[in-house]
N, CA, C and O atoms as a Tinker XYZ file with bonds, in Angstrom:
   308  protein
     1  N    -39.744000  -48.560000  -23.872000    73     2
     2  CA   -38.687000  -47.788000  -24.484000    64     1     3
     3  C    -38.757000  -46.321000  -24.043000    63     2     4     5
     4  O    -37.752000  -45.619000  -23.928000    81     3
     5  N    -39.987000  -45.908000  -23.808000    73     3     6
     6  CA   -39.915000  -44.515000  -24.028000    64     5     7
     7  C    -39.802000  -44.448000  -22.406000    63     6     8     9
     8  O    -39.278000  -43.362000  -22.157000    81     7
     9  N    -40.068000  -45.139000  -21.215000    73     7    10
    10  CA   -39.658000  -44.781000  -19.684000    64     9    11
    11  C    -37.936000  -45.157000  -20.177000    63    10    12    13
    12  O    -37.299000  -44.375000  -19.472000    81    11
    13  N    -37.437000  -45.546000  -20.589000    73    11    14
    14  CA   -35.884000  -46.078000  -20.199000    64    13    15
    15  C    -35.060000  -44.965000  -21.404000    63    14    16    17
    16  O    -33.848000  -45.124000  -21.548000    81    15
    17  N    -35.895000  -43.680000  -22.369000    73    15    18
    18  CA   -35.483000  -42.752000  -22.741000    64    17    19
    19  C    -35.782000  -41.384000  -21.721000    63    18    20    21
    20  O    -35.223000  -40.288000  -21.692000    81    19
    21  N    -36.993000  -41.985000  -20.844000    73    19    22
    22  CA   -37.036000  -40.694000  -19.818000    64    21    23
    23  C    -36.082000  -40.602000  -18.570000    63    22    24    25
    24  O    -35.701000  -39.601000  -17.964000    81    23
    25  N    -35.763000  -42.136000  -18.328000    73    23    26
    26  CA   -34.505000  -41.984000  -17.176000    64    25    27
    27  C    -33.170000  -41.560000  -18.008000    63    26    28    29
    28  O    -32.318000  -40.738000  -17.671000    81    27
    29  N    -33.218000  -42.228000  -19.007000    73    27    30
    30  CA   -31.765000  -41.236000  -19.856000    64    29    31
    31  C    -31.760000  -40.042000  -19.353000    63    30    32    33
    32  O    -31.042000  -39.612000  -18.450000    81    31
    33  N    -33.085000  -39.168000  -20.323000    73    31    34
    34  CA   -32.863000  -37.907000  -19.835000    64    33    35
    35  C    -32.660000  -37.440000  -18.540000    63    34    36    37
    36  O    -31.588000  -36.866000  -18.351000    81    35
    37  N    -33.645000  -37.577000  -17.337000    73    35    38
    38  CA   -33.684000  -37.458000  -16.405000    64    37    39
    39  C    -31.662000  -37.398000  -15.476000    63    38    40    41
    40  O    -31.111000  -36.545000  -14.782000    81    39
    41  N    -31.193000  -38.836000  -16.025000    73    39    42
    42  CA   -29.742000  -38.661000  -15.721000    64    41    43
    43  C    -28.821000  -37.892000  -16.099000    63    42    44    45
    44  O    -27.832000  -37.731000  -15.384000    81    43
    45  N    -28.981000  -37.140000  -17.526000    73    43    46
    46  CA   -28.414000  -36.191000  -18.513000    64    45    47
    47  C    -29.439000  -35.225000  -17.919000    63    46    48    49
    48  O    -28.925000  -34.209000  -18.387000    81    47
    49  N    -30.301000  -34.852000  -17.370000    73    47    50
    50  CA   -30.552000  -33.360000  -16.357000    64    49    51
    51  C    -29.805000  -33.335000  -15.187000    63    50    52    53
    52  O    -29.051000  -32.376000  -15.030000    81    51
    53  N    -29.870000  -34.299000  -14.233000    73    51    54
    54  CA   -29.189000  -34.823000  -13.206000    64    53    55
    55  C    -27.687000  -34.040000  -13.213000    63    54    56    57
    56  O    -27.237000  -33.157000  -12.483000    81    55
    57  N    -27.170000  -34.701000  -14.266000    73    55    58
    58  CA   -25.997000  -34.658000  -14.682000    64    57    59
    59  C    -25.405000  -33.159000  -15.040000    63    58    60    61
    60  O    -24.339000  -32.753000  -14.578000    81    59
    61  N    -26.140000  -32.492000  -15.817000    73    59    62
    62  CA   -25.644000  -30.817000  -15.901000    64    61    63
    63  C    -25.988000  -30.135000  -14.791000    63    62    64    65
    64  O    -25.336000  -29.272000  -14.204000    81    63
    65  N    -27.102000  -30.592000  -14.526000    73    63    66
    66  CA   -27.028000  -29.612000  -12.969000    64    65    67
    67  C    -26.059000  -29.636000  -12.088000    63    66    68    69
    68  O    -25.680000  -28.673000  -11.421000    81    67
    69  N    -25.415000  -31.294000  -12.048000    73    67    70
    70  CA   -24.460000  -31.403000  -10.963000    64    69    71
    71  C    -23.442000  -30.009000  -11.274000    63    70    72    73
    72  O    -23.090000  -29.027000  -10.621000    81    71
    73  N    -23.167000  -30.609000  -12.843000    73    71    74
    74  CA   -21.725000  -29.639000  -13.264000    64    73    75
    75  C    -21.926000  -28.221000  -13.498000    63    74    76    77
    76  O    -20.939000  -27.487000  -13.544000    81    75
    77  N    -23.000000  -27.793000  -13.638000    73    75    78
    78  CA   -23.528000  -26.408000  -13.332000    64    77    79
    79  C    -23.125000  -25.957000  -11.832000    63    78    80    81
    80  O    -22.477000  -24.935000  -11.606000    81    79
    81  N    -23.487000  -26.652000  -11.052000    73    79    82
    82  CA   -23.158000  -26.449000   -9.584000    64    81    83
    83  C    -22.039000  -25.927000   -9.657000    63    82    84    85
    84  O    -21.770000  -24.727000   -9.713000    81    83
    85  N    -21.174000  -27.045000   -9.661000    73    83    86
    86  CA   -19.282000  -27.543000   -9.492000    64    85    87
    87  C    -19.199000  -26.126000  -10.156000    63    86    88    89
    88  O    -18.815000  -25.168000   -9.485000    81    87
    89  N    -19.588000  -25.977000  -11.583000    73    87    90
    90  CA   -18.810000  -24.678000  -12.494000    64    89    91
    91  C    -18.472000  -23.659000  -11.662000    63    90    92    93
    92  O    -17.350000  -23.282000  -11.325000    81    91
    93  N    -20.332000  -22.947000  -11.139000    73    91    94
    94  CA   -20.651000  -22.110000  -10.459000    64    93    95
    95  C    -20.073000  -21.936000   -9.043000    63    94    96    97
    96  O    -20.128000  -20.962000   -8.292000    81    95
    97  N    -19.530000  -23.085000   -8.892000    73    95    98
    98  CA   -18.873000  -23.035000   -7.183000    64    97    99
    99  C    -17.133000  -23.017000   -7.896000    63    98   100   101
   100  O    -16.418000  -22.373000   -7.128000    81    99
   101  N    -16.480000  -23.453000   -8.899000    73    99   102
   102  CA   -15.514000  -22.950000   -9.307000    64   101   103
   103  C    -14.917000  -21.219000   -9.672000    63   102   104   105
   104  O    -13.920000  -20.520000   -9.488000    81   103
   105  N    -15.838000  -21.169000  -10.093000    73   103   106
   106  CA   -16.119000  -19.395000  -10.625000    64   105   107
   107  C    -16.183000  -18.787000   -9.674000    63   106   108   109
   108  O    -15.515000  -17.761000   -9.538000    81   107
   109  N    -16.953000  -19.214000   -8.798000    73   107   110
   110  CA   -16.767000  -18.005000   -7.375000    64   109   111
   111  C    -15.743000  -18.320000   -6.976000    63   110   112   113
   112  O    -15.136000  -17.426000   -6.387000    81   111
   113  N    -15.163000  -19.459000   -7.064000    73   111   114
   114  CA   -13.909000  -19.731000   -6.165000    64   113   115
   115  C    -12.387000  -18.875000   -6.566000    63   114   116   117
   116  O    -11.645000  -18.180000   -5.871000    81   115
   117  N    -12.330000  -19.297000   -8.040000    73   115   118
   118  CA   -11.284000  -18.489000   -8.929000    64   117   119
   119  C    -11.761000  -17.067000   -8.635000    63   118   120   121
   120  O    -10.812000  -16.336000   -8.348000    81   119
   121  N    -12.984000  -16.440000   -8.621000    73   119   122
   122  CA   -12.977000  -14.672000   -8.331000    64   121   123
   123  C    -12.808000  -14.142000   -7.364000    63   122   124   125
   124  O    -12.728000  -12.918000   -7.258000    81   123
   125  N    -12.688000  -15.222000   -6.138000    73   123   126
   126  CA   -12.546000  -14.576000   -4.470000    64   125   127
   127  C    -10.644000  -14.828000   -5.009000    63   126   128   129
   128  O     -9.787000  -13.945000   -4.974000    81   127
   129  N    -10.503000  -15.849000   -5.331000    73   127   130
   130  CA    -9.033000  -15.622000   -5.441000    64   129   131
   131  C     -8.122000  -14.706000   -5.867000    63   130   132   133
   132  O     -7.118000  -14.311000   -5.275000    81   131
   133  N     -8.698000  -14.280000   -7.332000    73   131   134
   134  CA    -8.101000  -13.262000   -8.081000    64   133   135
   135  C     -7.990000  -11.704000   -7.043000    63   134   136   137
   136  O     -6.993000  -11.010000   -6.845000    81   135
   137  N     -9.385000  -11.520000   -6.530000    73   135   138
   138  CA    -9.960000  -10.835000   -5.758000    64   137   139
   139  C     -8.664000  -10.399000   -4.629000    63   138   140   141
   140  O     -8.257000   -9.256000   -4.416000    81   139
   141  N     -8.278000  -11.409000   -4.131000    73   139   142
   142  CA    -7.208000  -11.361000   -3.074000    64   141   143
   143  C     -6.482000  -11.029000   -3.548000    63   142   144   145
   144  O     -6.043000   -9.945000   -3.164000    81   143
   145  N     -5.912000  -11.605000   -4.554000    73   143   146
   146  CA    -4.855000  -11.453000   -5.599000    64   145   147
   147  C     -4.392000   -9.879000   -5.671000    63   146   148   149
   148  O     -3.362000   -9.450000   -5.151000    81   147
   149  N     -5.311000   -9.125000   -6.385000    73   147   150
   150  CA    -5.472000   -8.341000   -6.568000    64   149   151
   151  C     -5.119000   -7.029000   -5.216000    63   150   152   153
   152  O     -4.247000   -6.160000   -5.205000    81   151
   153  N     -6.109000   -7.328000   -4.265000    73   151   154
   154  CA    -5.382000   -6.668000   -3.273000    64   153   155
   155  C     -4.129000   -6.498000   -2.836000    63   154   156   157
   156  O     -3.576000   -5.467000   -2.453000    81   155
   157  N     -3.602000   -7.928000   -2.951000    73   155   158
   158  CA    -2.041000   -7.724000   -2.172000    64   157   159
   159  C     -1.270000   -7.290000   -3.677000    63   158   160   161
   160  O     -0.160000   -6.904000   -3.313000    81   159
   161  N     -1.325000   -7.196000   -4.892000    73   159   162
   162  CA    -1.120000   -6.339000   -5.414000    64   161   163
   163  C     -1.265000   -4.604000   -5.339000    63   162   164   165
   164  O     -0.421000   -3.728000   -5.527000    81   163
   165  N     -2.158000   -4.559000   -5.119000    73   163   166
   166  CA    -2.534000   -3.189000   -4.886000    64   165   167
   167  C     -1.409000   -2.765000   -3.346000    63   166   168   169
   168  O     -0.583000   -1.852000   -3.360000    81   167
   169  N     -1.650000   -3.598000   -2.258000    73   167   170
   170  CA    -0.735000   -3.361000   -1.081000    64   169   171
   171  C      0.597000   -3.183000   -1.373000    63   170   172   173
   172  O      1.400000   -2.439000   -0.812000    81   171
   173  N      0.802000   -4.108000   -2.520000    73   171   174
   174  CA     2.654000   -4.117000   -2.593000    64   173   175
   175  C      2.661000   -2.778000   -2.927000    63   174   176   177
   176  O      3.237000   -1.985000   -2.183000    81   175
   177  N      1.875000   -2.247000   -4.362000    73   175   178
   178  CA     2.647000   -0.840000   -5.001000    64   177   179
   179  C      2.328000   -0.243000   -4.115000    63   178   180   181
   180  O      3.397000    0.260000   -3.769000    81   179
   181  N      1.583000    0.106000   -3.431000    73   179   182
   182  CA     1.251000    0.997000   -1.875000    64   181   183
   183  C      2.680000    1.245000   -1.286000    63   182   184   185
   184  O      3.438000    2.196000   -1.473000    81   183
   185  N      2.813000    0.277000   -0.628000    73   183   186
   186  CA     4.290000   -0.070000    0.297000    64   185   187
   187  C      5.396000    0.372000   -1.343000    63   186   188   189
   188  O      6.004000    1.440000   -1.269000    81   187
   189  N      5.502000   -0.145000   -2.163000    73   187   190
   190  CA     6.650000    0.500000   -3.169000    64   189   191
   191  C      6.514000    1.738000   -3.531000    63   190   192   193
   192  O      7.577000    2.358000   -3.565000    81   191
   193  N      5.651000    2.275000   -3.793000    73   191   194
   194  CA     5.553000    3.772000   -3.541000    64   193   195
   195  C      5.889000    4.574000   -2.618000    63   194   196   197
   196  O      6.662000    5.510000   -2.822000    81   195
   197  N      5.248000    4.265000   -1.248000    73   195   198
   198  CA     5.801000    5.028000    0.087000    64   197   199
   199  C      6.670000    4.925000   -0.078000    63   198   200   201
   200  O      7.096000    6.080000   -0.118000    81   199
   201  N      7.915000    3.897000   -0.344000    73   199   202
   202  CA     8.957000    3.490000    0.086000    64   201   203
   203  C      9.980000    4.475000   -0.457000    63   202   204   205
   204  O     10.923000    5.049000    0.088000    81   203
   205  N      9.347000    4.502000   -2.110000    73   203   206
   206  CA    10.190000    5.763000   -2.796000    64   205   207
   207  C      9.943000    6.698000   -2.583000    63   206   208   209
   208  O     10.627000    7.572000   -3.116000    81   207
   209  N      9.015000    7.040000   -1.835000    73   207   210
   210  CA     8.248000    8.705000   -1.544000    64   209   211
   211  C      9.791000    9.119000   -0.470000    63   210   212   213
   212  O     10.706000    9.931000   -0.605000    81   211
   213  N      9.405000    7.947000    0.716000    73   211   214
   214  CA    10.624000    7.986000    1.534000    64   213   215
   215  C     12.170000    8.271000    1.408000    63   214   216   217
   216  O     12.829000    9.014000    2.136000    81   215
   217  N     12.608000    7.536000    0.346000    73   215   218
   218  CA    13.856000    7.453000    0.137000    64   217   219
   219  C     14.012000    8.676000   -0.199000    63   218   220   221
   220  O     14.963000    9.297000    0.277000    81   219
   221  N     13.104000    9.306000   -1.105000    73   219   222
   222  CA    13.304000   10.811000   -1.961000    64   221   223
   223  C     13.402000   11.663000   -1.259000    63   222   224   225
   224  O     14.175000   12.571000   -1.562000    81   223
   225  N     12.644000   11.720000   -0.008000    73   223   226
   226  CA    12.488000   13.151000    1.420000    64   225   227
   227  C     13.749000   12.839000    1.740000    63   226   228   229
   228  O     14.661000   13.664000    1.690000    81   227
   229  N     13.922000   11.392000    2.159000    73   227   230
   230  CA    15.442000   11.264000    3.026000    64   229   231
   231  C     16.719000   12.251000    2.492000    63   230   232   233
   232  O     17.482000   13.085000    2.980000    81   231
   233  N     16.417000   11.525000    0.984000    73   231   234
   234  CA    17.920000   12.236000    0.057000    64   233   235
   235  C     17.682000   13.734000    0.009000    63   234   236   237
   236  O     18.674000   14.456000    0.106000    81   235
   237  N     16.188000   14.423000   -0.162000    73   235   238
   238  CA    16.229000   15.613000   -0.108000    64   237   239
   239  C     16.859000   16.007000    1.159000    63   238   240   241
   240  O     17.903000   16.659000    1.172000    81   239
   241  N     16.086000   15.524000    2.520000    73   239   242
   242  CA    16.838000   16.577000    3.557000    64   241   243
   243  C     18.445000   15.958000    3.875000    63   242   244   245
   244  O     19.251000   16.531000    4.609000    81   243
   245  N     18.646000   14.939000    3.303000    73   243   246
   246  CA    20.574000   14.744000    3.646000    64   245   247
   247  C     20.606000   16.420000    2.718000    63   246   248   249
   248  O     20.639000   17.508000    3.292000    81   247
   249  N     20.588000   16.243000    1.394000    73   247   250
   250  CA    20.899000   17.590000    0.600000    64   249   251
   251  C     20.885000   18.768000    1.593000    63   250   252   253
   252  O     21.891000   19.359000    1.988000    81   251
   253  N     19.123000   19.131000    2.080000    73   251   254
   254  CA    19.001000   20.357000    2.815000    64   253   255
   255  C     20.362000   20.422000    4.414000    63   254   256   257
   256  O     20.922000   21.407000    4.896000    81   255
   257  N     20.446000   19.170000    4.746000    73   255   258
   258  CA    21.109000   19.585000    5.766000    64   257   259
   259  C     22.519000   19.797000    5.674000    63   258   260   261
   260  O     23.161000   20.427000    6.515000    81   259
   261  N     23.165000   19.083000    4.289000    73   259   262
   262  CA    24.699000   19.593000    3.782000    64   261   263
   263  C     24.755000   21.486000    3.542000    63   262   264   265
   264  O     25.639000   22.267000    3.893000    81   263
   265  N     23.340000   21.783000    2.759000    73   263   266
   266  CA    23.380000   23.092000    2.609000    64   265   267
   267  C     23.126000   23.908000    4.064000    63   266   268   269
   268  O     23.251000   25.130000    4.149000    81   267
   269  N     22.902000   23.392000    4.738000    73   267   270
   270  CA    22.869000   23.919000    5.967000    64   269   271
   271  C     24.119000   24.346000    6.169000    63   270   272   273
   272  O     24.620000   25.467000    6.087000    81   271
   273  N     24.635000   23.095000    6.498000    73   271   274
   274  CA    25.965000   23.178000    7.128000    64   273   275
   275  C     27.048000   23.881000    6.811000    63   274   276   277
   276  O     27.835000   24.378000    7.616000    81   275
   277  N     27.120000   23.951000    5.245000    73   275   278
   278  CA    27.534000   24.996000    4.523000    64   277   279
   279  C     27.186000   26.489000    4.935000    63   278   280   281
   280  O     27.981000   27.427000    4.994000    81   279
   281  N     26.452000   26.498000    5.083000    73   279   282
   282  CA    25.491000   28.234000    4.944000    64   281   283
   283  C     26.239000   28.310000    6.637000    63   282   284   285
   284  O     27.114000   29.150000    6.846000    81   283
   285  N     25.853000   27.496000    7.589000    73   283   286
   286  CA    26.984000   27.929000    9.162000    64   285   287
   287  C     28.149000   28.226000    8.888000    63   286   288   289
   288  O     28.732000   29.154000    9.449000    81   287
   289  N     28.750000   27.386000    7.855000    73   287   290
   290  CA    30.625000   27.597000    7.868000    64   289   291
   291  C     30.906000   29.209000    7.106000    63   290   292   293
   292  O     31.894000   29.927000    7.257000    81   291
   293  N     29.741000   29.455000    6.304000    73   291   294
   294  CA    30.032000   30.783000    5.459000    64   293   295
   295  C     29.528000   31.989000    6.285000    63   294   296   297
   296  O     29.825000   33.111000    5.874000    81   295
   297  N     28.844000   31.870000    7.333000    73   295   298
   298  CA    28.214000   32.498000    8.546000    64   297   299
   299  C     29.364000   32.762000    9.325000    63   298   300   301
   300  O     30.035000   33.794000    9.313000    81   299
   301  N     29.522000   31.812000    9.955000    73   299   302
   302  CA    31.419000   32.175000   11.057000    64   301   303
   303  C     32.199000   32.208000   10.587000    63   302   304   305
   304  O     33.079000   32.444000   11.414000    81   303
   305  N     32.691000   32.106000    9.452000    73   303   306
   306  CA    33.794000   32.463000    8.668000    64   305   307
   307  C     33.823000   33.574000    7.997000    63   306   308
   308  O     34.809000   33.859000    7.317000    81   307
């Protein structure tokens, strides 16, 4: 009785270690993911930021160069 309670156990050690493994190889797996995740998050607002940084200079110098153009016509005139 008591060898055929030690292979029990022995299979129920067996047995969590396997799924200890698996867990531990899940967990890293889900944190390299997030991990990525995370970056191309970070890349997008990067790129959405520039993008508005951009648009904002653009619209400023259309502005600066209307006042330009203005300031020539009040010059020769």
């Amino acid at each position: 009785m008591t060898g055929r309670i030690d292979d029990t156990n022995k299979r129920l050690d067996d047995a969590r270690d396997g799924l200890t493994q698996r867990m531990d190889t899940l967990h890293a797996d889900l944190v390299s993911r997030m991990d990525s995740n995370n970056e191309r998050i970070d890349r997008f607002f990067l790129t959405a930021a520039t993008k508005e940084a951009q648009a904002k200079i653009e619209r400023r110098l259309t502005y600066l160069e209307g006042e330009m153009g203005d300031i020539r016509q009040r010059v020769a005139g």
